[in-house]
C-alpha positions as CSV (number, residue, x, y, z in Angstrom):
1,X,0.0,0.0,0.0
2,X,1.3,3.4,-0.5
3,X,2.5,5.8,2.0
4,X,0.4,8.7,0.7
5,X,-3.0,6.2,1.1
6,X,-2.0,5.8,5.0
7,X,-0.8,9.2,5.9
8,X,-4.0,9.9,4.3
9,X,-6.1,7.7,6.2
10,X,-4.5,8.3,9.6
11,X,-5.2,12.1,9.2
12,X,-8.8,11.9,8.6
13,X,-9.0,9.2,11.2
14,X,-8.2,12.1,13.7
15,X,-10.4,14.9,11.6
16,X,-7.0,16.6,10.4
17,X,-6.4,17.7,6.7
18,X,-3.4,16.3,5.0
19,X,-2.9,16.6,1.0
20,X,0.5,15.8,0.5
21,X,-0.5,14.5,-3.2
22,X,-3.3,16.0,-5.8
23,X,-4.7,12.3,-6.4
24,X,-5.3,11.6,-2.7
25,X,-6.1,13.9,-0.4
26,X,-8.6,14.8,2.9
27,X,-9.7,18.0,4.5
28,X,-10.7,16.1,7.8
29,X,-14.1,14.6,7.4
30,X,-13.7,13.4,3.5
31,X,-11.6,11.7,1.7
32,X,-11.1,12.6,-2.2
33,X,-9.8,10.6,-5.0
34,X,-8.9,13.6,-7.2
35,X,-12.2,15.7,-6.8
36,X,-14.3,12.5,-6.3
37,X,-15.3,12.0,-2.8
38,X,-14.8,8.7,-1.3
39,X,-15.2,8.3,2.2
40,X,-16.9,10.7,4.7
41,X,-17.1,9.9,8.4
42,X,-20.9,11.1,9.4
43,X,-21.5,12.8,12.9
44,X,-22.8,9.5,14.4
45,X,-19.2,7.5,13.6
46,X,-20.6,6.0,11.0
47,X,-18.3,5.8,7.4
48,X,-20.4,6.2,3.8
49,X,-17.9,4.6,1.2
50,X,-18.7,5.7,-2.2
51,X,-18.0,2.4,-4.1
52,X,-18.7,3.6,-7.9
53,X,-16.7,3.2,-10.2
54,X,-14.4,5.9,-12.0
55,X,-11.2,6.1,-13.2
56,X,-8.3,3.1,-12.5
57,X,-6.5,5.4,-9.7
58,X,-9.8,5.7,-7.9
59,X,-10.2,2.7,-7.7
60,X,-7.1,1.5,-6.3
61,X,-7.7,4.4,-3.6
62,X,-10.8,2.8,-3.0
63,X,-9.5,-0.6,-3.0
64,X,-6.5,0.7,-0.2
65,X,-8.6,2.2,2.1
66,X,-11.1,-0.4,2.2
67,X,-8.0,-2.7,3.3
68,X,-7.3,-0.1,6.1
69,X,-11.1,-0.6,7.4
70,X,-10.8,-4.2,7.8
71,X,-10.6,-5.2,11.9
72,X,-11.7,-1.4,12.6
73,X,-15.0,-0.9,14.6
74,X,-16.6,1.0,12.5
75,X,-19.9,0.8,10.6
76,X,-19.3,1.2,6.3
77,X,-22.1,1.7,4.4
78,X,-21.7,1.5,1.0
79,X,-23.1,3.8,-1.7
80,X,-22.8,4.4,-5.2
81,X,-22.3,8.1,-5.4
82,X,-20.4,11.1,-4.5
83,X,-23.2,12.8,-2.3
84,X,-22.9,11.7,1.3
85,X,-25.6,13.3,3.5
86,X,-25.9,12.8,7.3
């Protein structure tokens, strides 16, 4: 897995911002593949995972952070879209 995928991940584990890369990148409560959000952690703890697909980088985003969920305790929903409402 890359670096940029975990240093990504951790960050928005712990609401911070970190876009060390364009491709990859957070702002604290979502993760964006590019401009595509793919992951937002809702108020109630709860992760909406945007599992549609796009573009061949996406998806190996997609694919790395899902890795990074297994074991956690959280709850993923899945969706097919880039909306995430609360």
């Amino acid at each position: 897995m890359r670096v940029n995928t975990k240093n990504v991940f951790t960050a928005w584990m712990h609401a911070k911002s970190c876009r060390k890369a364009h491709s990859l990148w957070t702002d604290g409560s979502v993760i964006y593949s590019y401009g595509t959000a793919i992951a937002r952690m809702n108020s109630d703890g709860k992760v909406v995972f945007n599992v549609m697909e796009y573009s061949r980088t996406t998806s190996v985003h997609q694919n790395g952070l899902r890795s990074l969920f297994v074991g956690m305790p959280v709850t993923l929903t899945e969706c097919e879209n880039d909306v995430f409402v609360d």
